[in-house]
N, CA, C and O atoms as a GROMACS GRO file, in nm:
protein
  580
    1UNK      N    1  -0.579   0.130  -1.020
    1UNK     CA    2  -0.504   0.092  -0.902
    1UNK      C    3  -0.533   0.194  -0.793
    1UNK      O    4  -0.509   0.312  -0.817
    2UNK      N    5  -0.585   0.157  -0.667
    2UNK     CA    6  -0.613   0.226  -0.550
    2UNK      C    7  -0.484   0.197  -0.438
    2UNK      O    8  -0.456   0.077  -0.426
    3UNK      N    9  -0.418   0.274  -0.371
    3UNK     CA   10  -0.331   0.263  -0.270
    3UNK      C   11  -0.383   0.312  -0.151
    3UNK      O   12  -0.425   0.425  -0.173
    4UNK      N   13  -0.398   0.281  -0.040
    4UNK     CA   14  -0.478   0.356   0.092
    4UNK      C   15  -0.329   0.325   0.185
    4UNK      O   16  -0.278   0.228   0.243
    5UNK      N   17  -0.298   0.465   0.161
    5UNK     CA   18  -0.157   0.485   0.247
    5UNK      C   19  -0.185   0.569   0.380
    5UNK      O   20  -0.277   0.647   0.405
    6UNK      N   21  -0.033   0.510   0.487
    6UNK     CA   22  -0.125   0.566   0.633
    6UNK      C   23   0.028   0.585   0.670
    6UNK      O   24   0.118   0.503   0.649
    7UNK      N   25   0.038   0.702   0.724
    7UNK     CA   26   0.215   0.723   0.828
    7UNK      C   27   0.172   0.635   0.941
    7UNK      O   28   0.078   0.634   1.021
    8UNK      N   29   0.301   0.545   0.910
    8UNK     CA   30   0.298   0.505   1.050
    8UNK      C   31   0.432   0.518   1.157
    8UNK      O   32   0.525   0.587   1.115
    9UNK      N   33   0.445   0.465   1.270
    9UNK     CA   34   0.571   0.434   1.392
    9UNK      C   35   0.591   0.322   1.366
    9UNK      O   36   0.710   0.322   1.333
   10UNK      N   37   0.532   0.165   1.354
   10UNK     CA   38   0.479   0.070   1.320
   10UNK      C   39   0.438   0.029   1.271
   10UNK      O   40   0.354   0.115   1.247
   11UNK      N   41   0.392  -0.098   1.179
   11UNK     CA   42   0.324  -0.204   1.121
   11UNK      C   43   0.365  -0.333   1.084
   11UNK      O   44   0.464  -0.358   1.016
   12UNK      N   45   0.265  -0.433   1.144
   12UNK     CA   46   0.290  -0.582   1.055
   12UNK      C   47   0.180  -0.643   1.027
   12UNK      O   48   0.068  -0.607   1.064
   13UNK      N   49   0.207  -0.744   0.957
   13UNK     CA   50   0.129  -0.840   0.900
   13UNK      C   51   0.137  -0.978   0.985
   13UNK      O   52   0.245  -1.008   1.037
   14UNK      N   53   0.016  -1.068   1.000
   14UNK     CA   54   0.029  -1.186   1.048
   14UNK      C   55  -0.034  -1.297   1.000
   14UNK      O   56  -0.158  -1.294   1.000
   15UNK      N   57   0.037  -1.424   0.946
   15UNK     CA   58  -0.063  -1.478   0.855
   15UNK      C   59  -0.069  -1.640   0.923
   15UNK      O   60   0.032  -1.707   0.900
   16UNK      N   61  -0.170  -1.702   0.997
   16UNK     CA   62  -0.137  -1.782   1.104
   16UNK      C   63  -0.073  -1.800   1.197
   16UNK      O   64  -0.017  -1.904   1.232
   17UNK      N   65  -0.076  -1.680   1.256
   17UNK     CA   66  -0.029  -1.604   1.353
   17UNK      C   67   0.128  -1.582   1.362
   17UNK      O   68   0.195  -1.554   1.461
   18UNK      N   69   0.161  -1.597   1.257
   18UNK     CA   70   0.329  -1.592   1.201
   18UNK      C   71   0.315  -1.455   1.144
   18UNK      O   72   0.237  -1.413   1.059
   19UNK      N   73   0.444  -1.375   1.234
   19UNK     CA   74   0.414  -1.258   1.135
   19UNK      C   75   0.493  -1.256   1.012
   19UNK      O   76   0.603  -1.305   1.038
   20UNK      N   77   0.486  -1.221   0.895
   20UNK     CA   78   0.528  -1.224   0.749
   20UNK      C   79   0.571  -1.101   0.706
   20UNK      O   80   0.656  -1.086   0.618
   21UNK      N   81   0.501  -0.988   0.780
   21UNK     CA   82   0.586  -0.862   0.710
   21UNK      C   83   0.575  -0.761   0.812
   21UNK      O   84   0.474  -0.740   0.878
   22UNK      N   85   0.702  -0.692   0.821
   22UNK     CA   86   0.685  -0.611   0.942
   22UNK      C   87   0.786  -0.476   0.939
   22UNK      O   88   0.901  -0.514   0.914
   23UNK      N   89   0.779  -0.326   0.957
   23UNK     CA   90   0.822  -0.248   0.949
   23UNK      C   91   0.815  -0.153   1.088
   23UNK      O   92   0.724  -0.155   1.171
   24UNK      N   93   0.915  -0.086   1.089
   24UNK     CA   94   0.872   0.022   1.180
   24UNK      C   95   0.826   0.168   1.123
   24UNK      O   96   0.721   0.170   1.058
   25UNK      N   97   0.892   0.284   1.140
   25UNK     CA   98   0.847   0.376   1.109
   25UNK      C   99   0.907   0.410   0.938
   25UNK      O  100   1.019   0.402   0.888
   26UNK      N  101   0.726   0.466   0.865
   26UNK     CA  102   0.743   0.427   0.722
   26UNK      C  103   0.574   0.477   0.680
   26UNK      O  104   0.501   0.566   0.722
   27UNK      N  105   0.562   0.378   0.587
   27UNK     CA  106   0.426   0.420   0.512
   27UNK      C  107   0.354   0.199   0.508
   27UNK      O  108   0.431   0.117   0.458
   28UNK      N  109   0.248   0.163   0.552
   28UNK     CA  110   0.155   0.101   0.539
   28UNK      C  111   0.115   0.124   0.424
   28UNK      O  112   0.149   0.241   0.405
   29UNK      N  113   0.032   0.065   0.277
   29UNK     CA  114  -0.020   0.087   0.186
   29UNK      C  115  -0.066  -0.036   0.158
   29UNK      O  116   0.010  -0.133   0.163
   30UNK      N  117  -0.218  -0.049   0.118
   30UNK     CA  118  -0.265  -0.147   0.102
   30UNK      C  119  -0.319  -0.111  -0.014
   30UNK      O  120  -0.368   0.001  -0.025
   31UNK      N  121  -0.316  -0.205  -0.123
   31UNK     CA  122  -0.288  -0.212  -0.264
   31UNK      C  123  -0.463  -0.295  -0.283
   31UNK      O  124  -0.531  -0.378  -0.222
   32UNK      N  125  -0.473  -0.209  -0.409
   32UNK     CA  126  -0.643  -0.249  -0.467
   32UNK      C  127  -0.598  -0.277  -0.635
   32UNK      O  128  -0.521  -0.203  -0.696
   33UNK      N  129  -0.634  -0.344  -0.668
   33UNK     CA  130  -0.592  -0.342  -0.823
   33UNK      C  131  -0.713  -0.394  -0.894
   33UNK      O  132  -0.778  -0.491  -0.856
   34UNK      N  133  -0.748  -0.298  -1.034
   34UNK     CA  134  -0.858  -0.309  -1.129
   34UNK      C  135  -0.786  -0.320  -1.248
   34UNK      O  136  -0.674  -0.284  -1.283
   35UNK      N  137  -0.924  -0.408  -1.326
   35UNK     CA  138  -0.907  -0.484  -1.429
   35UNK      C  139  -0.813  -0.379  -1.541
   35UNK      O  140  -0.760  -0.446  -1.630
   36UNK      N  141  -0.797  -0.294  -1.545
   36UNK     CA  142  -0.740  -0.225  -1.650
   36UNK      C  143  -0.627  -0.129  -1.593
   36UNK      O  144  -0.612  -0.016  -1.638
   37UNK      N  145  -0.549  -0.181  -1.490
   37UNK     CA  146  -0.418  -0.136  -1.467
   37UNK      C  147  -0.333  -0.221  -1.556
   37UNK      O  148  -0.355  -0.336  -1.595
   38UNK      N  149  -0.210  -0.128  -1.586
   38UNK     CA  150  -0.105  -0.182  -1.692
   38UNK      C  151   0.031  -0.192  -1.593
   38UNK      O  152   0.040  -0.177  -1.471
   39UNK      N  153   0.117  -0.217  -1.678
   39UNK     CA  154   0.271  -0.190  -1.606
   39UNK      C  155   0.302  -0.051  -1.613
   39UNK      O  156   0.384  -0.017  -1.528
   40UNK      N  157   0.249   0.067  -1.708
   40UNK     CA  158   0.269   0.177  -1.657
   40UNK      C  159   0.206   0.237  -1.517
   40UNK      O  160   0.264   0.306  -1.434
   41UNK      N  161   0.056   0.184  -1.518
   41UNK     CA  162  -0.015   0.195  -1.366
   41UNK      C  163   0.101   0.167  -1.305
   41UNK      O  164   0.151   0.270  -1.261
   42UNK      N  165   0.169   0.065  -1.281
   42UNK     CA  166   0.249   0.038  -1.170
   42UNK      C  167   0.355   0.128  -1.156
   42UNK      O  168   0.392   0.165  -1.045
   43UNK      N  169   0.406   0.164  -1.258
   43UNK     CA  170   0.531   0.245  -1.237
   43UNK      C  171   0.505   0.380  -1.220
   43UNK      O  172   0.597   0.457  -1.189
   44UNK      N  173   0.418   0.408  -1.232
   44UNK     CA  174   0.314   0.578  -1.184
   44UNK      C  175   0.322   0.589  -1.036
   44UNK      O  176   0.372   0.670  -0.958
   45UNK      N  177   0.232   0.445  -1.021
   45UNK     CA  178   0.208   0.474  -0.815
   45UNK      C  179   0.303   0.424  -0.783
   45UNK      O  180   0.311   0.463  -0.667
   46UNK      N  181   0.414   0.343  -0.806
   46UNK     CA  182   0.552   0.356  -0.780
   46UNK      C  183   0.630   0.448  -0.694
   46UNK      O  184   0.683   0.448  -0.583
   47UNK      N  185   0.611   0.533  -0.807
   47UNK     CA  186   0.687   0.644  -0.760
   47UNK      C  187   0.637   0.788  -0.731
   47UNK      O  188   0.704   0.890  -0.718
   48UNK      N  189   0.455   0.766  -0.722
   48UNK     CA  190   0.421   0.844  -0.590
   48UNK      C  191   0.421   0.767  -0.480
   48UNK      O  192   0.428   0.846  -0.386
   49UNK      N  193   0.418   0.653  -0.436
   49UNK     CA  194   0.432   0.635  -0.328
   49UNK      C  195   0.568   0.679  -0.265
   49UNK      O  196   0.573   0.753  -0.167
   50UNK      N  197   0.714   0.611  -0.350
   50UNK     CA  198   0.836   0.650  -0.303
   50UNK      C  199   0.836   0.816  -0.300
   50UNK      O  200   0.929   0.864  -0.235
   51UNK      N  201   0.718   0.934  -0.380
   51UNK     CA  202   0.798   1.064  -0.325
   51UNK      C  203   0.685   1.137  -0.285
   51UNK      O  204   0.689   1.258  -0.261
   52UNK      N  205   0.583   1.065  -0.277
   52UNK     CA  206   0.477   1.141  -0.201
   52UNK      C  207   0.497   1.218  -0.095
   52UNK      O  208   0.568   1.174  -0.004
   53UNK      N  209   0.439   1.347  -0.085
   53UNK     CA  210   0.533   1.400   0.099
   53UNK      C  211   0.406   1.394   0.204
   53UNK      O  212   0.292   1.440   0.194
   54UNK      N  213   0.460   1.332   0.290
   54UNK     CA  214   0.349   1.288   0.378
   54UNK      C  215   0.392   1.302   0.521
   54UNK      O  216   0.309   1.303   0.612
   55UNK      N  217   0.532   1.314   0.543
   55UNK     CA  218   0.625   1.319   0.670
   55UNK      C  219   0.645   1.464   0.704
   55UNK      O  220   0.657   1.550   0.618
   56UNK      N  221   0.646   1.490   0.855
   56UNK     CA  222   0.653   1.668   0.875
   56UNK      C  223   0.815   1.646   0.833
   56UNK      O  224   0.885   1.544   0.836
   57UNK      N  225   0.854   1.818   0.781
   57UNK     CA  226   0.986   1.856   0.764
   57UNK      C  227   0.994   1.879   0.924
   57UNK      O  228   0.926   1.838   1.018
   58UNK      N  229   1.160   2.001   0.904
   58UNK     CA  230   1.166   2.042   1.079
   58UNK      C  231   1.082   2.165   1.085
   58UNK      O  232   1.126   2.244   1.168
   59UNK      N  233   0.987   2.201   1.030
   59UNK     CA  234   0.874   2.302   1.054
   59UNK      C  235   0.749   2.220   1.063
   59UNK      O  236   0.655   2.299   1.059
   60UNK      N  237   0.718   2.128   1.070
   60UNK     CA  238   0.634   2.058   1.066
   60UNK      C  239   0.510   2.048   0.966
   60UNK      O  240   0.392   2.015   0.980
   61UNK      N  241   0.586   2.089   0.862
   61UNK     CA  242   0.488   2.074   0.765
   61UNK      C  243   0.507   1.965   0.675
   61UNK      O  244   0.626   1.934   0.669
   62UNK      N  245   0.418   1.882   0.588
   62UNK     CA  246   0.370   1.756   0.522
   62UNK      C  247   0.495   1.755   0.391
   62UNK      O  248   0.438   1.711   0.290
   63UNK      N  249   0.636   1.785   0.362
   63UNK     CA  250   0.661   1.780   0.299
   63UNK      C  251   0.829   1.727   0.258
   63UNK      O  252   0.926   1.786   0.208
   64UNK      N  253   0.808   1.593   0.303
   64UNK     CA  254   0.898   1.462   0.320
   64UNK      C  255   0.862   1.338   0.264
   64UNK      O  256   0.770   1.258   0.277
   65UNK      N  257   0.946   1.346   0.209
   65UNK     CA  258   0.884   1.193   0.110
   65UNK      C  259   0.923   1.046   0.221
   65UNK      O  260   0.999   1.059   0.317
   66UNK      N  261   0.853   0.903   0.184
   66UNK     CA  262   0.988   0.816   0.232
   66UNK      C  263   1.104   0.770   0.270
   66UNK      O  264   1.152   0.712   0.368
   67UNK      N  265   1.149   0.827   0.129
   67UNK     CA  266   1.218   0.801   0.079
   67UNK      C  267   1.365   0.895   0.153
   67UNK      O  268   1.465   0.842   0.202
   68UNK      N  269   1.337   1.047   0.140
   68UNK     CA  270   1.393   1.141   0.219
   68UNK      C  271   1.397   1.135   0.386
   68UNK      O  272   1.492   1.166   0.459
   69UNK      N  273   1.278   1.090   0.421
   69UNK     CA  274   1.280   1.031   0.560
   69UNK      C  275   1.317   0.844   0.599
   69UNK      O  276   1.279   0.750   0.668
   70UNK      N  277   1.374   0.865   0.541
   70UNK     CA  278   1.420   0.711   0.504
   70UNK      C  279   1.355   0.608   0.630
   70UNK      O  280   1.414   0.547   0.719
   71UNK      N  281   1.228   0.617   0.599
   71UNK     CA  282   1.134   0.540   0.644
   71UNK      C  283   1.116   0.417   0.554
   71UNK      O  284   1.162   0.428   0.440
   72UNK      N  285   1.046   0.280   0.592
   72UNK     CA  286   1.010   0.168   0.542
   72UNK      C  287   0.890   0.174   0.464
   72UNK      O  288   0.809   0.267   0.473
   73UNK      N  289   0.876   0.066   0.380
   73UNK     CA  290   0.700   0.059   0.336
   73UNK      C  291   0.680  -0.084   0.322
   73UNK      O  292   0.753  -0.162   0.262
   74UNK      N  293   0.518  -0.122   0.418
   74UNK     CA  294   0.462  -0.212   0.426
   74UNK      C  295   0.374  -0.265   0.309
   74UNK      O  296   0.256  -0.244   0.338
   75UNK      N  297   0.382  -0.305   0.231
   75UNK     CA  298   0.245  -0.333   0.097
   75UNK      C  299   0.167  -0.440   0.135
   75UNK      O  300   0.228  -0.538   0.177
   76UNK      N  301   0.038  -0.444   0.129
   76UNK     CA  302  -0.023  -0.560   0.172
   76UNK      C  303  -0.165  -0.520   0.050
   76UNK      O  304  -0.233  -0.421   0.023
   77UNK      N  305  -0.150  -0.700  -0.008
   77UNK     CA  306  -0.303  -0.651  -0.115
   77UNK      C  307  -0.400  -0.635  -0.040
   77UNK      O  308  -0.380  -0.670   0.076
   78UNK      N  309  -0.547  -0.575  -0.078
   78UNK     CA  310  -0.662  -0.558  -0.034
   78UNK      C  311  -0.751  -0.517  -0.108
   78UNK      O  312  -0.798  -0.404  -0.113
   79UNK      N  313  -0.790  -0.649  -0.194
   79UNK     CA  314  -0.861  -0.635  -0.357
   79UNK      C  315  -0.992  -0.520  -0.271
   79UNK      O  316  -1.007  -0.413  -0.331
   80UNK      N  317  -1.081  -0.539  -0.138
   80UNK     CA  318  -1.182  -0.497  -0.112
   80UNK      C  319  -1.157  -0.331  -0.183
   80UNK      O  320  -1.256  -0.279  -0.235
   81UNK      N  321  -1.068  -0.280  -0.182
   81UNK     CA  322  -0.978  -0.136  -0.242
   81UNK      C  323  -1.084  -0.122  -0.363
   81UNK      O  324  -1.154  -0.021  -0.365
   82UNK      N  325  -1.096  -0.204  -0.449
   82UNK     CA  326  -1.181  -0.200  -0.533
   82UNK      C  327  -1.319  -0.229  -0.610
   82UNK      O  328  -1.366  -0.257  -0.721
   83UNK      N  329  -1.358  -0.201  -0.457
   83UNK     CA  330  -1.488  -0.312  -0.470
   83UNK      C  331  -1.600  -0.133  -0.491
   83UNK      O  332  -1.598  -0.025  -0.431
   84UNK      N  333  -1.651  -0.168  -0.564
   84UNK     CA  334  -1.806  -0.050  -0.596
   84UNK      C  335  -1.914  -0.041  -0.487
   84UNK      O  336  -2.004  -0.119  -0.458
   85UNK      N  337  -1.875   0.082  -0.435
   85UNK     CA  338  -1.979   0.087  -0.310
   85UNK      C  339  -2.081   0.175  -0.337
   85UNK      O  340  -2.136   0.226  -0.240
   86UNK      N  341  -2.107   0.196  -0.415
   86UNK     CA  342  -2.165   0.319  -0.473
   86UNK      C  343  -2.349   0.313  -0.464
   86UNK      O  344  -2.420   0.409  -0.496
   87UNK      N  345  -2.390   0.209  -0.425
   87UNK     CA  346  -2.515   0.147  -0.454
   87UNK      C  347  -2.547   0.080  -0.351
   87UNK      O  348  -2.442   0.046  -0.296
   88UNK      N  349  -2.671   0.027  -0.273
   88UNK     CA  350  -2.711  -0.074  -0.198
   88UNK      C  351  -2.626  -0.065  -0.093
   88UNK      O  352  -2.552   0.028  -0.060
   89UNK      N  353  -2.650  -0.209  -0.027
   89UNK     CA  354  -2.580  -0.222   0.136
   89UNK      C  355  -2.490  -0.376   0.126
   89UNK      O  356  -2.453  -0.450   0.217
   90UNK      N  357  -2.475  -0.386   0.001
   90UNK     CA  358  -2.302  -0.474  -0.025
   90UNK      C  359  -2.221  -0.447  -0.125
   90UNK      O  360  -2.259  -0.444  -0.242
   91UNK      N  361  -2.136  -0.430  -0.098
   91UNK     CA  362  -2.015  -0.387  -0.252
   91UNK      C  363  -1.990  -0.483  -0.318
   91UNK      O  364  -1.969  -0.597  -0.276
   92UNK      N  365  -1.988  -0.443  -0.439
   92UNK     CA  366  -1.975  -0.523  -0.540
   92UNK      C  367  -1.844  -0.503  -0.619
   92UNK      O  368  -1.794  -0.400  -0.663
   93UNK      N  369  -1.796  -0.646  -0.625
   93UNK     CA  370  -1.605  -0.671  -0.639
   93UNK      C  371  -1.584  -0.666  -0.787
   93UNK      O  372  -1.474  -0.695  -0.833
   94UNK      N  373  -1.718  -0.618  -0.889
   94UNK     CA  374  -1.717  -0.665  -1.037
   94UNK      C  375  -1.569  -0.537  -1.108
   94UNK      O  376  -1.501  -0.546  -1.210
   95UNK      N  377  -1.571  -0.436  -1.002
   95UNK     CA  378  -1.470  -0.350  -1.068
   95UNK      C  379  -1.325  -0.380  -0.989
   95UNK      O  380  -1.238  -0.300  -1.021
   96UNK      N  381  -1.287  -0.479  -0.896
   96UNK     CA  382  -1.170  -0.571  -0.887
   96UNK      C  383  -1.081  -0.654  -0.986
   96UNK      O  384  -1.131  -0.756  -1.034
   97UNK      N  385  -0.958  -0.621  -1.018
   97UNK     CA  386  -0.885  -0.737  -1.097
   97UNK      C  387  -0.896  -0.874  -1.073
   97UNK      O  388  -0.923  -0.910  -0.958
   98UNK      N  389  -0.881  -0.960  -1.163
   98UNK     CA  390  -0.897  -1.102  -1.113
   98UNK      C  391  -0.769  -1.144  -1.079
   98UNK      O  392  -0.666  -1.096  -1.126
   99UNK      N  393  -0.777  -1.243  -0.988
   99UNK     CA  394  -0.718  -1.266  -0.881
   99UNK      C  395  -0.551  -1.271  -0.921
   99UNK      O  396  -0.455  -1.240  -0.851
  100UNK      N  397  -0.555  -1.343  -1.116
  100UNK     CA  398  -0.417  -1.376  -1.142
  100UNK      C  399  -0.357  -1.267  -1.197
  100UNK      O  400  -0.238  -1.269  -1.226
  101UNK      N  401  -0.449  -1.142  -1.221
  101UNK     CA  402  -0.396  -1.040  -1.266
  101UNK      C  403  -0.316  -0.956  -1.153
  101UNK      O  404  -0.202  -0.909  -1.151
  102UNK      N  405  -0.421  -0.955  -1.061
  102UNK     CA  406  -0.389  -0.858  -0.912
  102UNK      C  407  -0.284  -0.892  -0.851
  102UNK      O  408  -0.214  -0.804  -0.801
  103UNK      N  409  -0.239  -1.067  -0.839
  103UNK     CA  410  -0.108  -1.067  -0.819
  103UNK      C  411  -0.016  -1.046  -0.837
  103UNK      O  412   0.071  -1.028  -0.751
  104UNK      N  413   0.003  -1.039  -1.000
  104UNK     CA  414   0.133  -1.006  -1.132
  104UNK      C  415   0.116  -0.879  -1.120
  104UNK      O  416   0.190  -0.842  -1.211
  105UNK      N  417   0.056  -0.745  -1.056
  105UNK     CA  418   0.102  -0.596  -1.030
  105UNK      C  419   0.120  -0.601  -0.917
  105UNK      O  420   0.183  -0.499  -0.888
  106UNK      N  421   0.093  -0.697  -0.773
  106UNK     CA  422   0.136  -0.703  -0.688
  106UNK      C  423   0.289  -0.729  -0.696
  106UNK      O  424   0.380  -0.676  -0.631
  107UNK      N  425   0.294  -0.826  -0.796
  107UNK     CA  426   0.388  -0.849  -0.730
  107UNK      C  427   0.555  -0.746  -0.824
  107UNK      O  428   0.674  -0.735  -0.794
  108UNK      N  429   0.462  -0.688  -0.951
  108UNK     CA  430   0.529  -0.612  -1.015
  108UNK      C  431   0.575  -0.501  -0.924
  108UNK      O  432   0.694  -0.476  -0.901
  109UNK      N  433   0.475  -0.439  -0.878
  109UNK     CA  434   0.482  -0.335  -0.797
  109UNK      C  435   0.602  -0.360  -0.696
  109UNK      O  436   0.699  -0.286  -0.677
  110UNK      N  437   0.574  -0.477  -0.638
  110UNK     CA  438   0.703  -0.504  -0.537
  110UNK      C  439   0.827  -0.513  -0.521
  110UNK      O  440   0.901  -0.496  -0.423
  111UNK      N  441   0.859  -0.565  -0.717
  111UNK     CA  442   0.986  -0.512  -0.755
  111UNK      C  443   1.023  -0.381  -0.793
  111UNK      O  444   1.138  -0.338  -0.796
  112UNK      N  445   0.921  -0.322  -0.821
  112UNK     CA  446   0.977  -0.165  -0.881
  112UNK      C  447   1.011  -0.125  -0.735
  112UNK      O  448   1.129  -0.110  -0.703
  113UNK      N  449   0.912  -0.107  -0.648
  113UNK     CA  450   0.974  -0.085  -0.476
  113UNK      C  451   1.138  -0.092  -0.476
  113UNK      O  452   1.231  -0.012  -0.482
  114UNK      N  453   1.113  -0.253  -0.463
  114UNK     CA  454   1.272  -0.297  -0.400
  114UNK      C  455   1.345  -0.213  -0.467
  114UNK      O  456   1.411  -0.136  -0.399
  115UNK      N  457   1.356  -0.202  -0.610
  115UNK     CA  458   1.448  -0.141  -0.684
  115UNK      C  459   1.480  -0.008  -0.650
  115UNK      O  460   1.568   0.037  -0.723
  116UNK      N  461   1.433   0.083  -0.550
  116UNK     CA  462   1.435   0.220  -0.564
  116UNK      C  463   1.567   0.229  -0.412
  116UNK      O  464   1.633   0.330  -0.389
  117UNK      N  465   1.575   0.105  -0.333
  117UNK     CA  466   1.656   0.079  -0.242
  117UNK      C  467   1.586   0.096  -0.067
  117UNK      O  468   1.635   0.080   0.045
  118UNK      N  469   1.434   0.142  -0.126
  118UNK     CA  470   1.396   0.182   0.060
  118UNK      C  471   1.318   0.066   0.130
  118UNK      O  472   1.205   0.031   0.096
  119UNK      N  473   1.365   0.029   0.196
  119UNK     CA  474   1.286  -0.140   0.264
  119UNK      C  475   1.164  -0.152   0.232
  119UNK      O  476   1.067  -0.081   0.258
  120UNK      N  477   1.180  -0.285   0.152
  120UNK     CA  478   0.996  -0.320   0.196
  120UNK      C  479   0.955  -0.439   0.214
  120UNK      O  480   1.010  -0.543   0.177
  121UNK      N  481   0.836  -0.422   0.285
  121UNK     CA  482   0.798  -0.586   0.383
  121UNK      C  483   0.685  -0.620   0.273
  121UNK      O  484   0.658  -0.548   0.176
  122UNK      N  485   0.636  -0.720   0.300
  122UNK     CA  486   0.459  -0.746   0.220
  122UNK      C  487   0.385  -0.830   0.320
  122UNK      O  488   0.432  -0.869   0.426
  123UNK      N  489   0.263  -0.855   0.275
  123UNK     CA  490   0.163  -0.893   0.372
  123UNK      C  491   0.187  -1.033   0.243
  123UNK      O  492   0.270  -1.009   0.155
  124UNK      N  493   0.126  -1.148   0.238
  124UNK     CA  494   0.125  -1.286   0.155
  124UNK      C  495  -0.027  -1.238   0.078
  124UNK      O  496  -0.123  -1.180   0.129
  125UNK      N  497  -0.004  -1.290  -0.072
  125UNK     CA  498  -0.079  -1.190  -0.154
  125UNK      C  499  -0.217  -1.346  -0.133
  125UNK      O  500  -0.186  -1.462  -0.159
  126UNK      N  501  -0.321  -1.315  -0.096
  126UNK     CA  502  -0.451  -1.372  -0.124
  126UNK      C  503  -0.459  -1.435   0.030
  126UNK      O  504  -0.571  -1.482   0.046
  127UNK      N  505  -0.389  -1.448   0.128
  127UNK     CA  506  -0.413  -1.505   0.260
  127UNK      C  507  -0.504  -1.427   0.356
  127UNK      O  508  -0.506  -1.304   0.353
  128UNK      N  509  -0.571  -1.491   0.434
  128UNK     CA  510  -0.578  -1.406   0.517
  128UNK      C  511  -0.525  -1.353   0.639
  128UNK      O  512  -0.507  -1.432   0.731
  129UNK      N  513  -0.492  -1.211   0.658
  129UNK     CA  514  -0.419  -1.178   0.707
  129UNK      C  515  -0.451  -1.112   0.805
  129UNK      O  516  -0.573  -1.102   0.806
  130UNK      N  517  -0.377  -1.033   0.936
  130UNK     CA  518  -0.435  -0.952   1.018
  130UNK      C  519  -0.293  -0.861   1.004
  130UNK      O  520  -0.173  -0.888   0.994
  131UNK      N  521  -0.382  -0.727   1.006
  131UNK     CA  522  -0.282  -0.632   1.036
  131UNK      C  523  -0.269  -0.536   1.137
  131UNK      O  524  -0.377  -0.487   1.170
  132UNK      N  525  -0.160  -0.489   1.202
  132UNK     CA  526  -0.128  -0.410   1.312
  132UNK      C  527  -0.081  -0.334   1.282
  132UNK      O  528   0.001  -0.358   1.194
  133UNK      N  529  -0.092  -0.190   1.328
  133UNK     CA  530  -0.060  -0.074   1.298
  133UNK      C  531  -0.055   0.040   1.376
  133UNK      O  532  -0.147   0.042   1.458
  134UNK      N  533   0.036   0.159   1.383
  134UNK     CA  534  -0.020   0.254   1.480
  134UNK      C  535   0.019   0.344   1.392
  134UNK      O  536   0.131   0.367   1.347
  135UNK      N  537  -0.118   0.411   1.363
  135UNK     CA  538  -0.098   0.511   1.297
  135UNK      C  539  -0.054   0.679   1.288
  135UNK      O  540  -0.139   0.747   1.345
  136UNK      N  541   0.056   0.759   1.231
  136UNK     CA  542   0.089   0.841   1.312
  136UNK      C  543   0.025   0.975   1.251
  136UNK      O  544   0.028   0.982   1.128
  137UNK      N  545  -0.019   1.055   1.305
  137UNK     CA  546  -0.098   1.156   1.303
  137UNK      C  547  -0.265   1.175   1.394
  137UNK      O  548  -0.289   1.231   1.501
  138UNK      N  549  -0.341   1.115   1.312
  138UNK     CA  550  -0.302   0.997   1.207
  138UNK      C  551  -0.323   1.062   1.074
  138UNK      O  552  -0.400   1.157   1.059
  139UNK      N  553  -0.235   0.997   0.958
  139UNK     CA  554  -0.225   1.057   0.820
  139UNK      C  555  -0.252   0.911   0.774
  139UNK      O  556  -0.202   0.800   0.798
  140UNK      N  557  -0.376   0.973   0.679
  140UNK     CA  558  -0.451   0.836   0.602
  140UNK      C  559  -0.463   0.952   0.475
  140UNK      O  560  -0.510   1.065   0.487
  141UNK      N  561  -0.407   0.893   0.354
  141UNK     CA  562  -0.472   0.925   0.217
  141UNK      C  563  -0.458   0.806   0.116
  141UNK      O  564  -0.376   0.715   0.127
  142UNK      N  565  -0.568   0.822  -0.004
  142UNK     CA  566  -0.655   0.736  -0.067
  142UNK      C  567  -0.532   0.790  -0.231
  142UNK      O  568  -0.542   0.904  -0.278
  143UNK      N  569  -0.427   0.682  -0.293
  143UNK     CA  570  -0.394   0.750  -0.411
  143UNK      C  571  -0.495   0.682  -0.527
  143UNK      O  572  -0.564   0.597  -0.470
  144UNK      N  573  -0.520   0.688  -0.639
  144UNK     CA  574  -0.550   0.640  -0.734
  144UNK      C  575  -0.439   0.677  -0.887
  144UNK      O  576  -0.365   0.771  -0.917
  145UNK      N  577  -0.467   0.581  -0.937
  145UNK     CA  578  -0.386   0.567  -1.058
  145UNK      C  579  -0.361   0.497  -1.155
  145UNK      O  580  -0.276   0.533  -1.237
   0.00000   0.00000   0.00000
């Protein structure tokens, strides 16, 4: 499981030009899922995402979780998360979950979220979507798990 998390002020999702998921200031994370994540995978990046510190304290240093900054989180899938780039000049999706798997930790994942009590929006799992964002820093990191 790959997470590509970003601080943001903002973010939404739009899926025929309807927007579907939308937050203000929080964490964006767009979710990659491979063939051999379990339900413990999920409950791992779970709960680094909810305590990851990524938000300045009042010294301005990186060490505020979400959760403590009671900020939102946006999840939106993005199987490309797991696509093998490692070779040539197209990635190859063979190390991607299949499609009915990637949903059932999508959508696992989404309940362990809700459950922890800090808002969360989603992007519609397999649509295509457009996303908006303003990123703050900007703080972009890559979790794996």
């Amino acid at each position: 499981m790959k997470c590509l998390i970003q601080r943001v002020t903002c973010a939404s999702v739009r899926v025929d030009r309807n927007v579907v998921g939308e937050i203000g200031f929080g964490l964006l994370v767009f979710l990659g899922v491979q063939p051999d994540d379990t339900d413990q995978t999920v409950a791992r990046m779970a709960q680094r995402l909810l305590n990851y510190r990524l938000f300045s304290d009042a010294e301005g240093k990186m060490n505020v979780s979400v959760i403590d900054a009671r900020g939102s989180i946006l999840l939106v899938s993005q199987f490309t998360l797991a696509a093998n780039t490692g070779r040539g000049n197209r990635p190859s999706f063979s190390s991607a979950a299949s499609p009915v798997l990637a949903e059932h930790y999508y959508e696992a994942l989404i309940k362990v979220l809700n459950a922890s009590g800090t808002p969360i929006a989603t992007g519609q799992f397999g649509a295509d979507m457009q996303v908006s964002l303003t990123n703050d820093g900007p703080v972009t990191f890559l979790l794996e798990g």
